[in-house]
N, C-alpha and C positions, 0 to 999 in steps of 0.2 A: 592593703594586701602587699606583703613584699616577698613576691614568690622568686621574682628574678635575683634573689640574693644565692637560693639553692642554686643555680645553675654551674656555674663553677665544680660545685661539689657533683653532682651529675656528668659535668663531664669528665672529671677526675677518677667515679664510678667507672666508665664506660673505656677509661685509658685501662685501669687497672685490671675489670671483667677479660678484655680483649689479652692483655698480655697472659692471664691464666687460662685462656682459650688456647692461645697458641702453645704456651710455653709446657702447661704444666697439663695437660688433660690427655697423655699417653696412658695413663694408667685406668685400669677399668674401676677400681672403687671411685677416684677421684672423676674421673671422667663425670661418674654418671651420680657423684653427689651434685656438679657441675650441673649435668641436663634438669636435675630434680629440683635446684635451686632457681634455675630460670623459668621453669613451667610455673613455682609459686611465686615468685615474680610476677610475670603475667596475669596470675589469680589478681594481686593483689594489687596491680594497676588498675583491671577490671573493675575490682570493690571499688580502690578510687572511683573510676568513673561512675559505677553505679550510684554510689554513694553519696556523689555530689545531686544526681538529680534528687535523691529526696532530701536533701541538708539544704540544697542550694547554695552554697559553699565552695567558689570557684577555684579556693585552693587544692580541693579535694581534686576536684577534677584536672587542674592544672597537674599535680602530682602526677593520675593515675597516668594523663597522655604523655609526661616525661618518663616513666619506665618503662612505659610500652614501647616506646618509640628511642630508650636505649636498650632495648633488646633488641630491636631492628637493626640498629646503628651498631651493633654488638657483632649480630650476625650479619649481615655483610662485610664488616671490616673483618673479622677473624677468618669469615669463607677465603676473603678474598686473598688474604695475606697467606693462609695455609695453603695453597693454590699456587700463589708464586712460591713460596719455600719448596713446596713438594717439586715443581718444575726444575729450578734449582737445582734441588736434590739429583735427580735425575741424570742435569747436566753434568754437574760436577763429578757424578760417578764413573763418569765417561773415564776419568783417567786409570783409573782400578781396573774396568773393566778391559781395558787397554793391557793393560800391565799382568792381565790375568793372563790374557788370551798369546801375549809375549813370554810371557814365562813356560806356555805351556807347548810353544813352539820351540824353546828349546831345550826344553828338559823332557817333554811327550808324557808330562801328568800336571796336573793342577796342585799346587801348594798344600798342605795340612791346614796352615794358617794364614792369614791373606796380611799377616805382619812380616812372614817372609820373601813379600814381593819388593823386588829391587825400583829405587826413584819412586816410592809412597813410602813420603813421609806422612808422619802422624797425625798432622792437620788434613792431608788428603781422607782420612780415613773419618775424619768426623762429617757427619752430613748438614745443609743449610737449614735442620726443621727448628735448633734451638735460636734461642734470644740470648739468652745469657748461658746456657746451659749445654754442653756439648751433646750430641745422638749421635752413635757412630753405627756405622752402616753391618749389616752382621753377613757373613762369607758361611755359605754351606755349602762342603761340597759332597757329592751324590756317593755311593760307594762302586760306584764301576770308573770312577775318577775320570769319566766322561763328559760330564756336565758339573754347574754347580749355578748355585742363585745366590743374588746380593738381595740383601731387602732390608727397609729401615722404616719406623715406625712413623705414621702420620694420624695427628691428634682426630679422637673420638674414635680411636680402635682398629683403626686401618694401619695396612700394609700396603706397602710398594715393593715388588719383588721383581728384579732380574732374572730372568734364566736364559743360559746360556746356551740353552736349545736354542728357543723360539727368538734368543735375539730382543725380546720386548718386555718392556712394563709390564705387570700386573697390577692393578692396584686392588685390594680385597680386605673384608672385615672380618 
């Protein structure tokens, strides 16, 4: 049996699984071809396993407990790292949100577009949830020009949203 030769390739799997975790599952089709592909997944670890007790065949089984067990390793790394990105996220908006609340103490309205804010630059405007790929924070503001929320998107369908009422985070799907 030379099952220890896959393992490389499994974990080269579980490198690549995670970076389309974080990177690329903002979108709700992709998202949830994402969830649908790891629940068969799991079927088919399962079959492995099952299938090894009646084969007897311990590569079967070998098989099934390495993709059960990088879908674990999948979803922790990916919780974990969208968890620090979104904190991140968070902090880094602190300068916007600064620059909002300065703009609006001296003009006594809040901006149209949050690209008219002076000292954000364009780098400030994008947030920490991508890898390779920029996500920029999205500026709404209310129509009594009293309030207004920041919010920028975090994978599997959630929102992180600012408002300039309450001062805090939301985070909602």
């Amino acid at each position: 049996m030379n099952f220890f030769k896959y393992i490389p390739l499994y974990l080269f799997a579980i490198l690549i699984v995670v970076y389309i975790n974080i990177e690329l599952s903002n979108g709700f089709i992709f998202a949830a071809v994402l969830g649908l592909t790891q629940i068969v997944l799991c079927f088919i670890g399962l079959g492995f396993i099952l299938f090894s007790n009646f084969n007897k065949r311990k590569i079967f089984f070998y098989n099934g407990f390495c993709i059960i067990g990088s879908l674990v390793v999948i979803g922790f790394i990916s919780g974990f790292a969208i968890n620090r990105k979104t904190e991140a996220s968070m902090k880094k908006a602190k300068v916007i949100i600064e620059a909002l609340d300065h703009y609006k103490e001296g003009k006594g309205f809040y901006p149209n577009m949050i690209d008219d804010l002076e000292n954000v630059t364009g780098k400030d405007l994008n947030t920490k949830m991508g890898i390779f790929l920029d996500r920029k924070y999205q500026y709404h503001k209310n129509d009594n020009n009293k309030e207004y929320s920041l919010t920028f998107s975090i994978p599997a369908w959630m929102l992180a949203t600012y408002s300039s009422e309450t001062k805090t985070w939301v985070i909602d799907d």
